[in-house]
Each structure stands twice: as C-alpha cells, then as structure tokens.
N, C-alpha and C positions, 0 to 999 in steps of 0.2 A: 386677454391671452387666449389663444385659438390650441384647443389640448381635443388631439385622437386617442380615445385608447383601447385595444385590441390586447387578447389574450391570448396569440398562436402558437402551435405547437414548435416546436424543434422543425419538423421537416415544413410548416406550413413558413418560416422564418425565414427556411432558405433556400426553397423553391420559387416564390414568390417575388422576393427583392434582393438588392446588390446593398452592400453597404463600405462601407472607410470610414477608416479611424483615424482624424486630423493629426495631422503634421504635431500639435503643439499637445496630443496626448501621451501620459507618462508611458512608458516604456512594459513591456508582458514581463509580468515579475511571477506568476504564480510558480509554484515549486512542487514537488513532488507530492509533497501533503495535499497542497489545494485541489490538483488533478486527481489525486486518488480519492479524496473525498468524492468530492461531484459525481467518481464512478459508482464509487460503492455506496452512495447515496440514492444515487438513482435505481441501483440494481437490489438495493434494501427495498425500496419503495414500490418497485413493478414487478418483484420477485418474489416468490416465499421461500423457505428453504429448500423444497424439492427441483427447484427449478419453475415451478409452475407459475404465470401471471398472477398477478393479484388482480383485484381491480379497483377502477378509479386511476386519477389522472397525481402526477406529481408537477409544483410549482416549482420552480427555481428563481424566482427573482424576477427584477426587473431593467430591462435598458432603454435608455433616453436616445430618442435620433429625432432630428429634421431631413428635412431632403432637399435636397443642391437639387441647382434649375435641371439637370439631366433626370432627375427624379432618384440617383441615389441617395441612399442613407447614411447622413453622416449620424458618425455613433458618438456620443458625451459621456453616457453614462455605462456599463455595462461589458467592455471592452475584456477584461479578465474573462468572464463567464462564457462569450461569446465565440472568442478567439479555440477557448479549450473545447468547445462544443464541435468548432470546425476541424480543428485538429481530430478529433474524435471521429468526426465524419472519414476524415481521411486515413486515418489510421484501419479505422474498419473495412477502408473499400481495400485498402494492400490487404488484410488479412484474408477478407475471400476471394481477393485475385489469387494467393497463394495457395490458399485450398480449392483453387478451382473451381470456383463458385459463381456461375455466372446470373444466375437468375434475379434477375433487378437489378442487377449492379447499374447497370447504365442509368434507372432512379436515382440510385445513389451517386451517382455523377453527377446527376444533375444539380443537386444541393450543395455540390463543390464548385463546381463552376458551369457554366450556360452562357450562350446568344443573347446579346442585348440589340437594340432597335436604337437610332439616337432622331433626334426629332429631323434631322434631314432623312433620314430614311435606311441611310446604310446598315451595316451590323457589324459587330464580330462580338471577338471573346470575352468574356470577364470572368474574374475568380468573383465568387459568392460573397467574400470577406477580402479586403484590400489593406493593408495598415499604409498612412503617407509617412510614421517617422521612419528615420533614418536605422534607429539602433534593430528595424526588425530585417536589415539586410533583403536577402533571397530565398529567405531560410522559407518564410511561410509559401512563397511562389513552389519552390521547389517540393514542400509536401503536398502539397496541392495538385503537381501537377505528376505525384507519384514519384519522385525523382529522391527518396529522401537518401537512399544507399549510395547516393553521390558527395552525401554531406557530411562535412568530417566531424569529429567528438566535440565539436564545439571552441574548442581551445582558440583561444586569437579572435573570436567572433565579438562583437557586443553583446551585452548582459540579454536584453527581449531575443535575440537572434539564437544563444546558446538556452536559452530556456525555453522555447519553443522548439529544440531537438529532444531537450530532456523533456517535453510536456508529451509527444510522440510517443518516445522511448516508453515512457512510463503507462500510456494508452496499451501501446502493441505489450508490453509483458502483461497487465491486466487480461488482456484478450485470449493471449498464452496461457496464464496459470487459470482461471475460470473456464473454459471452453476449451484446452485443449486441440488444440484447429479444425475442432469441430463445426462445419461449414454452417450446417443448418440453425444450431446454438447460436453460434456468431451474429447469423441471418435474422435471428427472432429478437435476440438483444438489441438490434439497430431498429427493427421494427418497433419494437415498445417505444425505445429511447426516444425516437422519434417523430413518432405520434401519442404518444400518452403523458412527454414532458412538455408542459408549457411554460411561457414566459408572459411578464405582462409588458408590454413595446408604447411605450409614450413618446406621439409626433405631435412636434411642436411647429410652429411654421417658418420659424427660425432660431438661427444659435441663443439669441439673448435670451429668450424665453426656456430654453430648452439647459442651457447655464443655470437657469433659475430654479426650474425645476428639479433638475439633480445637485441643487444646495439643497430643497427643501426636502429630499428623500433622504439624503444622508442625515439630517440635521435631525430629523422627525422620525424615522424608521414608519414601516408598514407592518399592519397585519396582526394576527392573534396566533400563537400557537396552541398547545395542549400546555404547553409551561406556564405561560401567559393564562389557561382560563383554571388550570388547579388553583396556579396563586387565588384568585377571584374565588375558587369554591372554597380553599381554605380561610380569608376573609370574610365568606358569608357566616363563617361558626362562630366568630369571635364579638361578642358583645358590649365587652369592656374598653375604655380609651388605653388601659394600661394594656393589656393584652393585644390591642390591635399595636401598638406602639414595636412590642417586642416581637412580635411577630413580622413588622415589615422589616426589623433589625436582622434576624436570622432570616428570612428567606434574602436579602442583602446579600449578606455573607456568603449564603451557599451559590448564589448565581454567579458572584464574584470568583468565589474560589472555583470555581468550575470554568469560567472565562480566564484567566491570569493565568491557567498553565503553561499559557505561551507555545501549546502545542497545537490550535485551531478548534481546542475541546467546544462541545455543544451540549451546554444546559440540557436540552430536549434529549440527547444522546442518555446523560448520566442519567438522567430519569425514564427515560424506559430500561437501561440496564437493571437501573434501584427494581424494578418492580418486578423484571424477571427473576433476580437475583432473591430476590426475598418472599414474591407470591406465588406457588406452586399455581392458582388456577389464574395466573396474568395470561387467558388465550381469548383467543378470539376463535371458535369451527375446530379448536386443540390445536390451533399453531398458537408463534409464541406475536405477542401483541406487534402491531408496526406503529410506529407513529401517531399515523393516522385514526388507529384505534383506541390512542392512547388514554383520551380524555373520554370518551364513553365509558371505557371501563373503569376509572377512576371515580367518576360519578356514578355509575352501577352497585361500585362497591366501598364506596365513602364510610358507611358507618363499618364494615365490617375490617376495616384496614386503622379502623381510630380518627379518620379527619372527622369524622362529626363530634365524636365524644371529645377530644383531646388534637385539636391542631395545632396548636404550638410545640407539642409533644413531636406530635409526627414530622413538622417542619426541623426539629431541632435534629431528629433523626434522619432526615433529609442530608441535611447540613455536617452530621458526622459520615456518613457516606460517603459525601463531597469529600471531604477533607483525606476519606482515602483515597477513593478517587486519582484526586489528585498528586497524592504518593506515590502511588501508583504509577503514574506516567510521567511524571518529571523529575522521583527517585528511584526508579529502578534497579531491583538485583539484578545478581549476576543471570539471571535466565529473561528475569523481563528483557533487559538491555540487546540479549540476542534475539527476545520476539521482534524488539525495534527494527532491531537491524534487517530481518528476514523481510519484513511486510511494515514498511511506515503506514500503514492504512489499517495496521491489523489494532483493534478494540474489540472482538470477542469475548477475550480471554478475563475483559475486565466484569462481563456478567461473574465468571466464576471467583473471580476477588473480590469482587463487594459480597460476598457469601462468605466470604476470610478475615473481613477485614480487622477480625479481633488479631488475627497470629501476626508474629511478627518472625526475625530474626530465622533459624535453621525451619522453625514449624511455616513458616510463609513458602521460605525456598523448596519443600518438599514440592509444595503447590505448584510454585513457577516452574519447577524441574519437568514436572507432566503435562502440562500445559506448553512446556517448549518441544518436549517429544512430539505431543499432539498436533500440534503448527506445523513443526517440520515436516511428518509423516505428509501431513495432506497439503502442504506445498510441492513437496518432491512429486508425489503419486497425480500432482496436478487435480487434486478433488476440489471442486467448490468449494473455496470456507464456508460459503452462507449454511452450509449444511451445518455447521456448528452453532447457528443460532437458537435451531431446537434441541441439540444435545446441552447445550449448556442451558436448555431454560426449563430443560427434565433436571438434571443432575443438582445446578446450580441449592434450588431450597431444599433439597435433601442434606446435602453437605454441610447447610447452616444448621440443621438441625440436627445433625451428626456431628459436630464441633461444640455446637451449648452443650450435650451430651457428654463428654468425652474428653474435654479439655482438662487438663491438670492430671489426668491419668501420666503414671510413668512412663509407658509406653506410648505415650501418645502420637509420639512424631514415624514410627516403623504401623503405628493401626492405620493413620491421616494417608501413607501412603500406601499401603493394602486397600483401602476403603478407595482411593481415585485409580486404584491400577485397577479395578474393575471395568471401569467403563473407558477409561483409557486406552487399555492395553487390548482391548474389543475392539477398539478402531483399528489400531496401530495393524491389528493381525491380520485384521481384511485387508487392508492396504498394501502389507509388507512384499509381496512380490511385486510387487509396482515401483515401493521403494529401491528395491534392492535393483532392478533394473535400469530406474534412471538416474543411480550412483553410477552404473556402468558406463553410462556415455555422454553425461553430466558434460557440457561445456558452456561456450561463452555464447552461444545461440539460448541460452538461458539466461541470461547475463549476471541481474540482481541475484539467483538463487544458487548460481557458481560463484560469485564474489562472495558470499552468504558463506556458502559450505567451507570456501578456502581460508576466510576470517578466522570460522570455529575452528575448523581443523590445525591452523598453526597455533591458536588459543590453548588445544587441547596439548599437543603436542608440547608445548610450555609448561602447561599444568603436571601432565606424568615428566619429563624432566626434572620437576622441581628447579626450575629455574629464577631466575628473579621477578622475570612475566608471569609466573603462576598465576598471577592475583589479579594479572590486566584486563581490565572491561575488554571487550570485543571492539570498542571503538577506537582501542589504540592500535588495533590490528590491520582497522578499516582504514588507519592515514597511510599505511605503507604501499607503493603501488605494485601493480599485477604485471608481474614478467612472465612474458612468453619465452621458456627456453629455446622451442625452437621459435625463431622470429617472427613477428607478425607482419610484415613486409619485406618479404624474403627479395633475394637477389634471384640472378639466374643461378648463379654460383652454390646457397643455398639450396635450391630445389635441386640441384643434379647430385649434390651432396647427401640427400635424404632416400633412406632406401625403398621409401615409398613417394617418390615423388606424386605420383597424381591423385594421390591421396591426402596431399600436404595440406590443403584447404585444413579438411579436416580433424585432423591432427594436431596443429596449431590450434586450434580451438579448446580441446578437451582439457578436463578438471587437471589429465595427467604430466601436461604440456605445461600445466601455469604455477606460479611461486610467488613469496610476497619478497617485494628487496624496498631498501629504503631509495629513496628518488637519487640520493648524491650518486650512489652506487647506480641506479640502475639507467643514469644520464652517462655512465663512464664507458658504461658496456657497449651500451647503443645496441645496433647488428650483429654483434662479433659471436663467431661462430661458440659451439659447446668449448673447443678444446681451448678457449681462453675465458669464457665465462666461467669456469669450474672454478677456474681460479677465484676469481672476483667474490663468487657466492659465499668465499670462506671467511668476508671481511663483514658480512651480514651478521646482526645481533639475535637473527631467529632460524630456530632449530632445525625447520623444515627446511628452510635454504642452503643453511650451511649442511644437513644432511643427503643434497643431491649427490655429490664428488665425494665426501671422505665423512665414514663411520664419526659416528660424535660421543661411540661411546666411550666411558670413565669408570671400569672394574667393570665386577662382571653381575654384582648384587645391587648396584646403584639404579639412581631414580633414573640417570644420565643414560647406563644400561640397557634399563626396561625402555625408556622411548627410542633409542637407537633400532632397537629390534622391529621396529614396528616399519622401518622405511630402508629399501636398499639404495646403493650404493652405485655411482656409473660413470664409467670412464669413455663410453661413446654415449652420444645420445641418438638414439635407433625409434623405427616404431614400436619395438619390443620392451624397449625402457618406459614407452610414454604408455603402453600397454599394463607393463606392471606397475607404475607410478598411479597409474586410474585404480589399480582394480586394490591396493595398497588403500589410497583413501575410501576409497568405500566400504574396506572392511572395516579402516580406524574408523568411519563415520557412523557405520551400523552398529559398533560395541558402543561410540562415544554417547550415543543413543536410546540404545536399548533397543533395538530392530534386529531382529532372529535372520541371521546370515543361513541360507540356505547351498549355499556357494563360499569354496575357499581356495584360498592360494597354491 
C-alpha cells in the first residue's frame, strides 16, 4: 500500500488542490452544535481571552483522499470537518465584503474557488470543494459563489442541502456576536484560522486502499491527549493489582459519563473546566490554562493537587465532577435551559458550576439566575464570551471556597447571591448602555438572539400572568413559530398600506414587529392584513399575542392585571405601534433582567 502523508494548514488545503466528495458519500449531517464547536474550538485554541493570539499551531483531524486521473481529490474520509471549513471560508469572505473590507479578500477567494489546467491544456473554473451527491442540491454552489441571500430557509430542500444553510447561518452569527463587524477582527480571525489550523491529509493511490485506511482510523482512533497522558500519570502512582483495577473502573465511568451526554461533551473539555473550577493557580503567564497547557501543569503540580499521594482519590473526585457535569447539561433548570437556548455552544458557565456542584435545588438556581444575566448582558452588548473564561477562572475557586464556608447558614441562599452580584453585576454595568441600546433595535438581522429574547419574553410574560405556562421551559416556547405582524413578504397593496413604506424593510424585522402564534393558527393567516389578524391572535393560547388587539386584563389587583399593564393595546398597526411594541419589550427585558433602564416610556 503506497500512503502520502502531509500535515497542511487550512489555507495550504485549499489553495493548493481541488477536491469531491463521491456520489456514494453519506449525506452533510453536522448541526449546529458540531459547527459551533469547531468555531469555538478553534478560537479557544489561537485566542486567549483578551483577544490576543496564542501560540502554537491547532490539529483538527484527519481526511482520507486519492486522486482521480485529473489530479483531483477524491475525499473518503473527512467530509464533515471539511465541508464546514469551506463554508466558514465563505461565510468570512460575505462578512468582510459587507464591512467593506477589501484587503486580501481576493486570497480569500482563492481558497473558495480558482483556475484549473486539465492535461489538454484548457482552463476554467472550479469550486475548491465539489460534493457529487445528490442531497447537497446548489446549496454549496450558491454559498460559494456568494449567492447565499438567494437561498430560501431550507424548507422543501434535502436534509445535507438545508443543513448546509443552517451550517452558514450559524458561521455568520458566530462572526456577528464575536466581532461585531469589526472588519479588521474578522480579518485576523481568518488569518490564524487559516494558517495556524492543521489537518493531517492521507493520499492513497486509490479508493481500495484509501477504504481501508479510513476503516482503520475509525476502528483504532489516533493520537494522545492531556486526558489520555493524566490517565498514564495517575497509573504511574498506583502500585497495587487491586488499586490499579479500581482505578481503571472510575476513570471508565468518568469518561463515559462525560461521553453519553449526548450533547457532543469532550472529556478534555470537562477537565480543564475541573481544574479551573477548583485550582486558583490553574494559569499559565496568569491566563487561565488552554488545552494545550493542560498536561504540563498537571504534571508540574501532581503532588500538590494529591495525584501523587492519593489517585484513586482524585480520580473518584474526578468522576463526581463528571456526574455533575453532566446534570448540568442534559438536566437543566429553569435558567440553564435559557443559557441553551441563547448560545448552543455556550459551556463557560459550567467552570462556575463545578465550583457549585454541592447546591442543589432554589441555592443552584440563585447561581443559574446570574449566570443567565451574565450570558445575556454580553451577548446583547455583542462582547466576546471568551472574555469569560478568565472571569470565571478568578471568581470560579473563590466561590468554592465561600460555599464550604457558608453552607448551612440560614441565610445562605440571599449571602450566595450578594457574594456573585459582586462581580456579576461589575460586568452587567459596564455593559448596560450597550444593552439597553441593542434592545432598541433588536431584530431579525440578529436572528438566534431575537428568537432568544422573544422565547424569554412571552416565558416571562406567562410567569407574572400566573398562568398555566408559568412553569414552562423556554423550549416549549421555542416550538411555536415567529409571526411577522406586519408581513414578511409583503404585497404591493401592503407597502402602500404602511405609513412608512420605504422603511418597511426594516420594520418588518424588529423585535417590535414579531409575535409567537402556534403553526395551525399562523398557516390560517398567511398575508392577511392587521385588521383581520387581530382577530385570529385572540384564538392564541399565549399572552403576548392575544395581548396585541385586546387588554387581557382580569380585576384590577390580579396576576392577569399586573401582566396586562406591561404591553398596549392596537387597533391599527402603524410604525408608531411597532415603535412602542420594541421599546415595551426592552423595558420587560431589562427589569426581567435586572439591567438598570436608563430610558422610559
């Protein structure tokens, strides 16, 4: 068997060669999680909190290709990782075309697609990455060739076709909430990404071998991590056949329970959280450890952490971690469930809960409650999360050791949350005019964090109601779909009917414009103007809808009451409604909050 193999970067991958993915390969399945991984893996690994490079080179894996007599590369193995790399590439070159950024772009082009030679001599075009099946339509042509704003929501497409709009979708808001459309940001993030991520590229001289090959990668796995060489320092301490026995039993378990969340959790992940979470000097120069730094420091500080004296100890400690951990994220309260729903990518927050993981019940939710202000504030405000990876890996072992402290105190649950509004509500305040702005014009050009806001918001609006939804996760909020009252495919008839027509674009967009209705309901409506949707709204089982057209209130001291007052009332719909409908929600947003309104009705 005749095996190349080459270690090149991101940009040397696909500047260099042309590749297809055969006809009889499964179908682009990754989902939102996989894509946001990959980003925020990357940009953990070539980033520190500040924004600054780190250094040193990130792996990502490996793909299997031969090459067809034209000399491109057919791909076997690798097609997932690949495919979202190209998307990525494209997604970036629309963001700095929009911020007007032209320096390099045209490099950047070139790794989307380029001039080939064929052995007669002619040329022309090729996309960089080709798929021959069927189920990926025109979809990847068309972002490729910039064209994505032609392509509709996916609906009626094939499953690799619509997931390859949501693999985009979910690039360009990344790009958005991190960077801001900050041209030069965006610029340096493609630059790392691209020259400092490598892959390992195995050419075989053809399919059979190149089949074979990617049975034996999958079958066998590659490589060593920092998870992989603890294990190995914690088995150097163990002397005993019974010790060594019990010991491969619990670290078992904890990799296991760490793996089965069924959420894409990474072993490696929970263990550098364990070690921020629990060791005030887990840094590396006073940042907080990456990865990469993970297993020097471990081995640095083996005996003072207990693997040397006691590792099965530590291992078992390990392994209750895990097991919150993993509560953590696949049981989530009522505040985790809304961190889900804001940011599927978001794991921060879990440094400050393995520092918790004694509390339970009302003393957990204290926790989750400021931890979801905290997410929200620096999502709205567009702040980097990664800046939270050093506030939570200051705060995180103070807090553990203010809870051993303090626990069983009567007051304990009103101290727990005095003691996190310290450094909480320090963020929240730097930020808060940021916030408070981009409630004001908060729309569907945000998309994920307007769907977000709209969730909580009819959530809350349920809860002061006291209605039967009081108690409903966010996720039943998230089945109902997103109606634009005024249309989102308006007629001519519609725009000449709007008192701001050439504004309509935008208007139609905004937080103050959209409503949740259940699908029967909102398939009935379809187009139809306000003065017949009013009606319709009243047959909606949630509060915020049926409170567009007619007061919902019940007495005047009721729960019914108190939530009526918070939303008016409209029998045209104008730009003046959808004016106070915005500014309406952002006041509910900022009390539902806790964000200091500087601005009022």
């Amino acid at each position: 068997m005749q095996i190349e193999v080459k270690h090149p970067t991101v940009e040397e991958v696909f500047t260099a060669s042309f590749y297809e993915i055969p006809a009889f390969q499964r179908e682009y399945v990754w989902k939102e999680a996989q894509v946001s991984s990959l980003l925020s893996d990357a940009q953990d690994a070539l980033f520190d909190e500040n924004g600054s490079p780190t250094t040193g080179e990130y792996f990502i894996g490996s793909i299997v290709v031969y090459s067809s007599a034209d000399g491109v590369f057919q791909l076997i193995d690798g097609q997932q990782r690949l495919t979202t790399l190209f998307i990525c590439l494209c997604a970036i070159r629309d963001a700095r075309k929009q911020a007007e950024d032209v320096e390099s772009v045209s490099f950047l082009q070139g790794m989307i697609q380029d001039q080939y030679q064929t052995l007669e001599g002619t040329t022309g075009t090729r996309l960089r990455l080709k798929p021959l099946y069927e189920d990926a339509g025109d979809v990847l042509e068309s972002i490729a060739l910039g064209q994505f704003g032609c392509l509709t929501d996916g609906k009626g497409l094939p499953n690799s076709a619509r997931n390859m709009i949501h693999a985009y979708e979910t690039v360009s808001e990344f790009l958005q909430e991190q960077f801001n459309g900050d041209a030069t940001a965006i610029r340096k993030f493609q630059a790392h990404l691209t020259k400092r991520v490598r892959l390992v590229r195995i050419q075989t001289a053809g399919i059979s071998d190149a089949l074979r090959i990617f049975e034996t990668i999958n079958d066998r796995g590659v490589g060593l991590n920092a998870l992989d060489l603890l294990k190995n320092l914690l088995f150097m301490q163990v002397k005993k056949k019974d010790d060594f026995d019990k010991l491969t039993s619990i670290w078992k378990d904890m990799v296991h329970t760490i793996e089965k969340t069924g959420r894409g959790e990474k072993p490696l992940r929970f263990l550098r959280y364990f070690m921020m979470a629990n060791f005030a000097n887990a840094r590396k120069k006073n940042k907080p450890l990456t990865e990469d730094d993970l297993y020097e420091w471990l081995s640095d500080n083996k005996d003072a952490i207990g693997i040397t004296s006691n590792p099965i100890a530590f291992a078992k400690r390990l392994l209750v971690s895990a097991q919150a951990y993993r509560k953590f994220v696949t049981e989530p309260d009522f505040h985790l469930s809304n961190i889900y729903a804001l940011s599927g990518r978001a794991r921060q927050h879990l440094i400050v809960l393995l520092a918790c993981e004694v509390l339970e019940g009302s003393s957990l939710s204290v926790v989750t409650r400021q931890l979801e202000r905290l997410l929200v504030a620096y999502v709205l405000a567009q702040e980097p999360t990664k800046a939270l990876d050093l506030i939570f890996a200051d705060e995180a072992p103070k807090l553990q050791a203010w809870i051993a402290h303090h626990l069983g105190q009567s007051d304990f649950g009103s101290a727990l949350n005095a003691m996190l509004d310290v450094w909480v509500q320090r963020e929240i305040d730097r930020l808060n005019p940021r916030i408070e702005a981009a409630l004001d014009r908060l729309g569907l050009d945000r998309k994920t964090t307007c769907r977000f806001v709209l969730w909580r918001l009819a959530q809350q609006l349920e809860l002061v109601a006291g209605s039967p939804l009081a108690d409903a996760p966010i996720g039943h909020f998230a089945k109902f779909e997103v109606e634009h009252v005024l249309p989102n495919t308006p007629t001519q008839e519609h725009l000449n009917s709007f008192d701001q027509e050439a504004e309509y674009g935008a208007y139609k967009q905004l937080l103050g414009n959209l409503t949740l209705l259940e699908k029967p309901i909102n398939a009935s409506i379809g187009q139809d103007f306000f003065a017949l949707k009013r009606i319709e709204y009243q047959k909606s089982g949630l509060f915020m809808t049926k409170s567009l057209s007619e007061s919902q209130s019940v007495g005047v001291k009721t729960s019914f009451g108190r939530a009526a007052k918070l939303l008016s009332q409209h029998a045209v719909w104008s730009s003046a409604a959808i004016r106070t409908r915005q500014a309406e929600f952002a006041r509910l947003a900022m009390d539902m909050w806790g964000f200091a309104r500087k601005s009022a009705l």
